[in-house]
N, C-alpha and C positions, 0 to 999 in steps of 0.2 A: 526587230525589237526584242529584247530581252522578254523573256515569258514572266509573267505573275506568277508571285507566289501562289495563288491556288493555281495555277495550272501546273507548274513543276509536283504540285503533292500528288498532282494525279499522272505523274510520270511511273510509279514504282509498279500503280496497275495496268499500263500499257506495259512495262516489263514482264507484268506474270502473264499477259495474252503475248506477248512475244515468246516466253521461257515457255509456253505452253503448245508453240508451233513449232520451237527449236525441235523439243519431244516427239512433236507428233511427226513429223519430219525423220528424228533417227528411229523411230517405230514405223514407219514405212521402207525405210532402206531393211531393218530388219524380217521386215516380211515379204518383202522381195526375196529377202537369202544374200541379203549383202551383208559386208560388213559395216558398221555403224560404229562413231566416237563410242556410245555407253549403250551397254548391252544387257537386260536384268529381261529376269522372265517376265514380269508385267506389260511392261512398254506392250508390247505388241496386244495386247487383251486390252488398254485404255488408249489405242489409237485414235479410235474415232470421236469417242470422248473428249480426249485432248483438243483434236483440230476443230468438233463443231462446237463444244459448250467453251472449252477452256481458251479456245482463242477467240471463233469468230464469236459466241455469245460475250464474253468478258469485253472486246471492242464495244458491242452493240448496246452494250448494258450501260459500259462508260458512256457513250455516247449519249443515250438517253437522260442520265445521272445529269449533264452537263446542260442539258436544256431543260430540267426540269427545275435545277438552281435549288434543289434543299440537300441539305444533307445526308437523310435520310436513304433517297435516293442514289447513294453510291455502297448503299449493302450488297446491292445485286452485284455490279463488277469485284468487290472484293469479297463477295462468299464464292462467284464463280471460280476466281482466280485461286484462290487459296484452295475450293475445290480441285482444281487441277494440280495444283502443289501438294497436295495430300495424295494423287494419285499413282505422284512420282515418289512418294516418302515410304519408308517401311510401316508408317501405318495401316491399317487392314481396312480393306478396300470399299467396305461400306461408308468411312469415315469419307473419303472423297465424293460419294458418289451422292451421301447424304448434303455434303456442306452445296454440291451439284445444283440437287434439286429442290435446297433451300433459297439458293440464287436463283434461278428458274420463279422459283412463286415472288419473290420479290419483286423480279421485274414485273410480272402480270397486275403488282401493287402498282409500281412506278406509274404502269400506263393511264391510272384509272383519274388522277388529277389531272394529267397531260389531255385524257381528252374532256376533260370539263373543263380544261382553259380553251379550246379549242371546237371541241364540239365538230370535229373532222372523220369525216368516212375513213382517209389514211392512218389516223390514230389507231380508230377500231380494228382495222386491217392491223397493225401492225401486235393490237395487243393478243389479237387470236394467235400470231405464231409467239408471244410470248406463251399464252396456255398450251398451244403443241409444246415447247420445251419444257414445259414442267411434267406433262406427260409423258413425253418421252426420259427424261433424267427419273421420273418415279419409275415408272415402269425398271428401267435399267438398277433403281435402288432395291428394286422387290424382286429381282432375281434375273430378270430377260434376257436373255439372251442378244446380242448387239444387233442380229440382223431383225430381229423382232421392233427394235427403236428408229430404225430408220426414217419409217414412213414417218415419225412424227416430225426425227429432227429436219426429215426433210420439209416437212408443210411449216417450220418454227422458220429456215430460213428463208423458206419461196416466200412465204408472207410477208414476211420482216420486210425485205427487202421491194417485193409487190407496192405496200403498203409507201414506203421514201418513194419510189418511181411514182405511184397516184397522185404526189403533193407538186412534181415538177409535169407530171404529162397535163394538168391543167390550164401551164402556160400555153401547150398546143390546142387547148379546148375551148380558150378565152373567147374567139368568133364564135360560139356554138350561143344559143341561146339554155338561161337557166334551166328547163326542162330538160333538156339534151344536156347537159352538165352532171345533172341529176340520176339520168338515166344512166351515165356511164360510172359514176360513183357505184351506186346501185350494182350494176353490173358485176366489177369488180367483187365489190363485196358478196357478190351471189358466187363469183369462183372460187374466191380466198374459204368463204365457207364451207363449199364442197371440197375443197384439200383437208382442210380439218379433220371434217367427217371422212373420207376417204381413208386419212391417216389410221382415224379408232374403227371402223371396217375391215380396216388392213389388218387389224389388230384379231379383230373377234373372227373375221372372216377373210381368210389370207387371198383367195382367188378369185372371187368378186370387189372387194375391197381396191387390191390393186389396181384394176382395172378400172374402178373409178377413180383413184387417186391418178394413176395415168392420164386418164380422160378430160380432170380436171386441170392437172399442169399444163394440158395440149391449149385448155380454152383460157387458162393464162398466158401462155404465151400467144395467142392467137389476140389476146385484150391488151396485150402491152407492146405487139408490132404494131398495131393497127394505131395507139395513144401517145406512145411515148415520144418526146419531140427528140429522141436519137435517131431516128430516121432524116429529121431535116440536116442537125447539129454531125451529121459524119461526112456531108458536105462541104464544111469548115474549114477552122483549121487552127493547129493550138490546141489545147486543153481540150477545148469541146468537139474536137473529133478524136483525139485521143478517149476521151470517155465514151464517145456514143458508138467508138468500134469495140471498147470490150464490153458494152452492153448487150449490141445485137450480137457478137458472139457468145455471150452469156445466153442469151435467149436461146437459141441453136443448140446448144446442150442440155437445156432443160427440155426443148422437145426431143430430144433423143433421149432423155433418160423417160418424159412420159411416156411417148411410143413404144419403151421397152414395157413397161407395164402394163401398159394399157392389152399390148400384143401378147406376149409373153408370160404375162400373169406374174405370181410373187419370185422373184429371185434372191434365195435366202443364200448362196453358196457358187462356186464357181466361177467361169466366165461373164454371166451377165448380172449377179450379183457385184464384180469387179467394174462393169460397165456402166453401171445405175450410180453406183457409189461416185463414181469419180467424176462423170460425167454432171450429178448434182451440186458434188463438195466441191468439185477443182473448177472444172469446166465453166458452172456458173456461180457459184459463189465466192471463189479467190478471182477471177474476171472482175466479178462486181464490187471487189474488195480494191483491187486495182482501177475499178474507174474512178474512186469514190476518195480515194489514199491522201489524193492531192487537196479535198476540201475537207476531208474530216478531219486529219491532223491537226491542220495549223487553227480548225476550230474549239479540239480539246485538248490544246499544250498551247498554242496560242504561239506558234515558230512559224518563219515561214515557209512552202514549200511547192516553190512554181513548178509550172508545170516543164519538162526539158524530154528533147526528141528521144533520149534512152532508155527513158520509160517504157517505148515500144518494143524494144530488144527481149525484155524480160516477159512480155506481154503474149508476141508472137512465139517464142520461144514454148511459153506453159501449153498455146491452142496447136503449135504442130505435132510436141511430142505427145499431147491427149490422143489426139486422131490419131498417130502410129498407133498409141496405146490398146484404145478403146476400139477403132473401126479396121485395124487389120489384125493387133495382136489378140484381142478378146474375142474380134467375132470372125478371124479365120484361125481360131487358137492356135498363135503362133506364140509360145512363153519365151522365146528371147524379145520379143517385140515388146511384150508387156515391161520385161525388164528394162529394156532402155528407156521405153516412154517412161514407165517411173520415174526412172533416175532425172531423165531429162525433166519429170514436172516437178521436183527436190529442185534440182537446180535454175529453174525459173522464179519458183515464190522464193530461194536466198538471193538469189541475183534482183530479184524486186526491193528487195528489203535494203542489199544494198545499195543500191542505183537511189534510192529515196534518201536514206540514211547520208551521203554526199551530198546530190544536190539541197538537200534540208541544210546539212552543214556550211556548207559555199554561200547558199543565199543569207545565215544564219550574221557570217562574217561578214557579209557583202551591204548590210542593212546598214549597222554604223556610220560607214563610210561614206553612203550615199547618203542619211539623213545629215553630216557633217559640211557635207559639200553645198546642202541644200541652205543649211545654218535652220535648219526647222527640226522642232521632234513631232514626233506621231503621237498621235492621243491612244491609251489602251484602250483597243476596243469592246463595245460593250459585248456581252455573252449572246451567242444568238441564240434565239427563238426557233424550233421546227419549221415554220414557214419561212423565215429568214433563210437556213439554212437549204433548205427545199429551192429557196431562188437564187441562192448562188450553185448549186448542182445545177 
């Protein structure tokens, strides 16, 4: 079905989080020591920037924008996005970083009617990694240095994301009686917490800190193998075992990135600062971007986009070259290993993009034809609701 008018207007800021991965993508071949389409001395200094606020937060903020239904609420995806547009501009670098973590506090606004319509533990959850990204975009505005931001933008999207998984593992909770319901809400929100605080310990206290933040990713991920109905749904088949294998593989990188912390302590530089990073950004969070692709799109552009078996080509491809990367090139320092895993996880997330971008298109053409055949049109559907939303993931 053709998209609404308001969804196409919110086509232009799906574009700045895609032009904001394209970057951060050629700022990674460049810090391999490859060569890359555009080359400028910045790229590399706002890589990480670009991939965690200017793509994945610009998605998450539209995203939000979209169920919150005001207008107001699409400040946050278009100050993120023009953030990261300032960062690629010969403007001076504060201007990006500022418009950053003016996007960052809006969304922490966004969440606060979202959860008075709601009144949900997963809202709370989600709006705490909203305040880790403001935290961390301040910090980075007032001088930080990038390894010093990590723990936050790391606890911005374990929570984030925490927080959508608590609204669908309740479907596996439903037999539990209300108490037990409660307790593991509860729960949850006692982990989500401790990453928070972790993150601003990591801050003030780099070698304690860490190792709580570690500590508390290990006991997120130990609350969301033990809840999440992807352990039933990777039995399946279709969509929902497509998403429940790049979850629990998401999961899996996130204890390897806590373990490194937890063990290891802070890693600001080198092999296992290369290990944490990737293992958080790539490993579990473009996983969980890929489980997710196929319901969040056609939620805020309003296209269709089934789910098709090539979707796993792009999927396995990003978790084998990670492991080359991370578990023989990082942690038997072997740096051609590191480099090809790079390359190879560059060409997973384009190859995702594209593989969606086709089957999107195909189904796009294929919709007509079939309501035509039917002699029936489809009703535009109405905007879904967080929970709505939560039940069809």
């Amino acid at each position: 079905m053709p998209a609404p008018a308001s969804a196409l207007r919110r086509l232009p800021l799906l574009l700045l989080a895609g032009l904001s991965l394209l970057a951060g993508l050629d700022a990674a071949l460049l810090l391999l020591g490859l060569p890359a389409p555009v080359t400028t001395d910045r790229l590399p200094d706002v890589h990480g920037m670009l991939m965690v606020l200017g793509f994945v937060g610009t998605l998450i903020a539209l995203e939000r924008a979209v169920a919150l239904r005001r207008w107001w609420g699409f400040g946050a995806p278009v100050l993120l996005g023009l953030g990261a547009l300032a960062l690629l501009s010969p403007l001076p670098l504060t201007v990006g970083r500022g418009l950053l973590t003016a996007g960052a506090v809006v969304l922490v606004v966004v969440y606060v009617p979202l959860f008075r319509r709601s009144r949900d533990t997963a809202v709370l959850v989600q709006q705490l990694g909203a305040v880790a990204a403001a935290c961390g975009a301040l910090l980075w505005w007032a001088g930080a240095p990038m390894p010093a931001t990590i723990p936050w933008l790391t606890a911005f999207v374990v929570t984030t994301i925490a927080g959508e998984r608590l609204e669908l593992a309740r479907v596996a909770m439903s037999g539990l009686r209300p108490g037990d319901r409660t307790r593991a809400d509860s729960a949850i929100l006692a982990v989500c917490v401790a990453t928070v605080l972790g993150a601003a310990a990591a801050t003030a206290w780099p070698g304690p800190g860490h190792a709580v933040l570690g500590a508390a990713l290990l006991a997120l991920c130990a609350w969301l193998a033990g809840n999440d109905v992807a352990r039933r749904t990777v039995r399946s088949r279709g969509l929902p075992r497509f998403t429940a294998a790049c979850l629990l593989a998401a999961y899996a990188w996130l204890a390897v990135a806590g373990g490194i912390w937890l063990l290891g302590g802070p890693q600001l530089a080198g092999r296992g600062y290369d290990a944490v990073l990737h293992s958080v950004f790539f490993g579990f969070t473009i996983s969980m971007i890929m489980a997710h692709a196929p319901i969040i799109l056609p939620a805020v552009l309003r296209v269709p986009l089934p789910y098709h078996p090539a979707m796993y080509g792009p999927a396995a491809l990003l978790h084998v070259t990670l492991v080359l990367r991370v578990a023989v090139g990082d942690a038997r320092d072997v740096p051609a290993l590191v480099t090809i895993g790079g390359i190879g996880n560059v060409v997973a997330l384009l190859g995702f993009v594209v593989t969606n971008v086709i089957v999107g298109v195909v189904a796009s053409r294929r919709a007509p034809t079939a309501r035509a055949a039917r002699g029936t049109r489809d009703p535009e559907p109405a905007l879904p609701s967080p929970v709505q939303e939560a039940s069809a993931r």
